[in-house]
Structures are given as C-alpha cells and as structure tokens.
N, C-alpha and C positions, 0 to 999 in steps of 0.2 A: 504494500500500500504506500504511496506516494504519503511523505511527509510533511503535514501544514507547520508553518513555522511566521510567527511573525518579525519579520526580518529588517533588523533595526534601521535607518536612515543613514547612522553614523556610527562609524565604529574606529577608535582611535588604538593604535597598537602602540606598546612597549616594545622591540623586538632583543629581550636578552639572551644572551648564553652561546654567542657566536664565539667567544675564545673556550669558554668550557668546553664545549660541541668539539673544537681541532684538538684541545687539550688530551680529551678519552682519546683520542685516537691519534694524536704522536705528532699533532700537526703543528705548523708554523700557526700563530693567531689569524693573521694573513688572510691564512685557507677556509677559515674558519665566517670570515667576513664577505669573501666571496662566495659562498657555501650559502651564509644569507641573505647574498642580494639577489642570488638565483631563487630562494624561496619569496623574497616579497615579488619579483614578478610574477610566481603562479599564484600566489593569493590575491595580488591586485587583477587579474584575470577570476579564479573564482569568486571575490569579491562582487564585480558586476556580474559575473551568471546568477550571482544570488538574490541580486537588485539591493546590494546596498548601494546606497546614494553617493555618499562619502568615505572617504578611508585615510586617516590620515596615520603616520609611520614615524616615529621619532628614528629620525635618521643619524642625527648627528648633535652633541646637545656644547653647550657653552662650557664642559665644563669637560668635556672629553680630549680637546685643546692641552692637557695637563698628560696626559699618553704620552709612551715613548715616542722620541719624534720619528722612529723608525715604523711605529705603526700610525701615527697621523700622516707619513709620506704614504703609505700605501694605503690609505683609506681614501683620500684626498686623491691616487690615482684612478679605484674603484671606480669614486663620483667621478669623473670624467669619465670611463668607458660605459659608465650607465645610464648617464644622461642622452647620451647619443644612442643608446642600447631602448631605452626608456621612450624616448624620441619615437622608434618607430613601432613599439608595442603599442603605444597610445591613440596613433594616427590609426591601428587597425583592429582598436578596438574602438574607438570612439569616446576615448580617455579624455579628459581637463586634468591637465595636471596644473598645481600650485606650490611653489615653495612659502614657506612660515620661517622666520629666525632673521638675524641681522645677517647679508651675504658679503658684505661689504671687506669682511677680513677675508675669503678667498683668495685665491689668486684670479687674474684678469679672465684671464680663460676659464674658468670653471663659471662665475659671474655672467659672461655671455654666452656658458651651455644653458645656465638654469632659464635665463631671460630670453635665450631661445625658443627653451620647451614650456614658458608658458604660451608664448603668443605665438606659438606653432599651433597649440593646443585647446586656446582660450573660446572659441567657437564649438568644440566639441561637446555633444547633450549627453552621454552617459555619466559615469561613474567621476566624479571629480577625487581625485589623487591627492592627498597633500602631503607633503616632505616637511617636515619639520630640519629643518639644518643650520648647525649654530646657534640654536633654538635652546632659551635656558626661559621659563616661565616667568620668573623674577627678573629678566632684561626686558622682556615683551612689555612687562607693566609700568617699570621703569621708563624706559623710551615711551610707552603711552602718557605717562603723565605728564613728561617732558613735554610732548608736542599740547596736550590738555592746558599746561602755562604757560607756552607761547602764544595759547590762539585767545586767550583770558587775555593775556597783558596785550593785545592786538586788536580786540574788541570782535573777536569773531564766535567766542561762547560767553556768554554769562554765569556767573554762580549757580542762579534757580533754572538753568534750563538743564543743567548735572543729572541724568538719571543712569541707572546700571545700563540701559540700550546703549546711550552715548557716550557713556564710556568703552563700552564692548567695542564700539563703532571705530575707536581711538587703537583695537589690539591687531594683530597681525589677521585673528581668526574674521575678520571686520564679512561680512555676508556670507558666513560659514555658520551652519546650526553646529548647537553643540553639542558633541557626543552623547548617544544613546548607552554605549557601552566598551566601556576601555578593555582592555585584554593585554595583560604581561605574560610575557614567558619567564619561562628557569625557573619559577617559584619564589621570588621575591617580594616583599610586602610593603613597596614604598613607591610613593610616585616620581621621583627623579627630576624636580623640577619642570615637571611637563604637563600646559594645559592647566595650571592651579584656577584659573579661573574658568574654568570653560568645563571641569568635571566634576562644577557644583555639584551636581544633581544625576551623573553619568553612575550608570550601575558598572562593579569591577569585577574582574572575571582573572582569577589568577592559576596559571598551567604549569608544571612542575615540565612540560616539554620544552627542551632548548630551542630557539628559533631557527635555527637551521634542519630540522624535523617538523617544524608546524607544518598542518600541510590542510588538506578543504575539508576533513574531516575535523580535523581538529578545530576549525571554524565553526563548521558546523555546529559541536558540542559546546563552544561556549555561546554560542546563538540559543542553544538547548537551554540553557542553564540561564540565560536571558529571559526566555519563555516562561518560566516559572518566579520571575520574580514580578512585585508591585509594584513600579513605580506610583511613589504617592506627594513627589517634591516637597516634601515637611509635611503634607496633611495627615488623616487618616484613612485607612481600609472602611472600605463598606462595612465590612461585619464589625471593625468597633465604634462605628457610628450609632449600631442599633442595642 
C-alpha cells in the first residue's frame, strides 16, 4: 500500500559525521566530505520527488574557518567543483538554488560560482535549494541589526513600525518560510549556531546515521516521525483544551 505522509514544506538539515564516516574506514577526512557532497545531491533530488518545497543544508558554518587549513583548502576546492556540478543538477531538475551566510571572505572565484548558480537558477519553480555557507546564526542577526540602524539613523524605518516580520525581513532567510522540520545526523544534540531564529517553532529530528549514509529512506523516516508529532506553536492540543 502506497504511503500517505504529510510532507513538510521545509526541511533544514544538519549534515554531520562526514570525518567520522572516513575515520571507520581508514580515510583521509577529505574522503569523507566528498562522500557527503555526493549524498546531499541525491537527497536534494529525492527531496523534490517528495514535494518538499525547500531544503536548506548547512554547508559550511563561520566557525569551521578554525579547521586545519589543510582541510578548509580542500573543502573550499569541493565548493568549486560543486557549484559547477550543482549548476547543472538544478537546471535539470528545475532547482532554485540560494546561498544564506556572508560570501564575501571566499575567494573571487568561488563568489562568482555561487552568484552564478543563483541567477542561472533564480527562474526555476520546483524545489528551492538553500546553502547555508559561512553561515554562523549569530552573524546573520548581527549584520541584520547593523543594516536595522542604518536605515533608523537614515529615516527609512521607525521604532513602532519594528515587528518580528520586519525584522525576519532584515535576515539572510528574508522570503524563505521557516522550517517545518530540522534533521541532524551523527547523533548530536545541539544546534551549531544554525537558523536560531528561524527554528523557533521547527520540530527536530535527530539520527545517530553519519551523513554520508543518509540516504531517501532515511528521509523518509524522519518525515515519519514528523507525522506523529503536534505542532501546537506554544498553544494547546485539542484534547487539553476539553
């Protein structure tokens, strides 16, 4: 029997466990990272078979920068052959993809692949993609507030027109719903600076599977496990209302 499933709009991923993943098995960390950039392409493929909306991927975060520099040169090469990789998955699926984070510390080239693959991309109606890179959640808001008292001292907001929309409006996520349902791998219990304002209310879903092993079932199951929960955004359940 074909299985009903209500399948979330938005679903933000964690993806850890990519140097544990090469680690069990004798590998360079490296191997371990390319191992799960080939996984987020088949996810972001069954991702839209499943009609999720959105997908966004903490790709790269503001604090990973602190890595050997021997594994931020090879990660930082990754992103170049997947953008261009990325590039053409999108075009034939009918992807939008977005990046999220400051890009501005890259190098010139990586900068004009990201800014390629949105406005190569930015017409496309399916599955919109988002990347999270350089992306630390307490810089987003930081830099949001910064530009919030420039446009105050400029005369282009007011104090009382300040509401939670208007400020959202001020974040990277600016006409992105926010996450229905986040999902970490490896088994870890913390959110890593990612999304703190945006997973107010997001149901979390955590998998002792390393991310280079996620694969469309294991999607699947935490969409399962989605299914059974209540979103109630601070209210109450129906049954303790009565």
């Amino acid at each position: 029997m074909e299985e009903k499933l209500n399948i979330p709009a938005h679903v933000a991923l964690i993806l850890d466990g990519n140097g544990r993943w090469a680690k069990k098995r004798g590998l360079p960390r490296q191997m371990g990272h390319k191992k799960g950039c080939e996984t987020v392409e088949q996810i972001v493929e069954d991702a839209a078979r499943l009609g999720i909306r959105y997908l966004t991927v903490y790709g790269f975060s503001t604090e990973n920068w602190k890595r050997p520099e021997e594994e931020v040169g090879a990660l930082m090469q990754l992103f170049r052959y997947y953008t261009k990789r990325l590039l053409k998955i999108a075009v034939e699926n009918n992807i939008r993809v977005k990046m999220i984070g400051e890009r501005s510390r890259f190098a010139a080239d990586i900068v004009e692949g990201i800014n390629r693959l949105e406005e190569s991309t930015r017409d496309n109606t399916g599955l919109t993609f988002v990347i999270a890179v350089n992306y630390g959640s307490r810089d987003e808001i930081t830099r949001a507030v910064k530009k919030i008292m420039a446009d105050v001292k400029d005369g282009r907001l007011k104090e009382e027109q300040m509401t939670e929309a208007v400020f959202a409006s001020y974040l990277d996520t600016k006409d992105i719903p926010d996450p229905d349902l986040l999902i970490r791998t490896s088994g870890e219990l913390r959110l890593s600076n990612y999304l703190l304002w945006q997973l107010a209310y997001s149901e979390l879903y955590v998998t002792d599977c390393l991310w280079p092993d996620f694969n469309r079932e294991e999607l699947l199951e935490a969409i399962r496990q989605y299914n059974k929960r209540e979103r109630r955004f601070g209210g109450v359940t129906k049954t303790e209302t009565k």
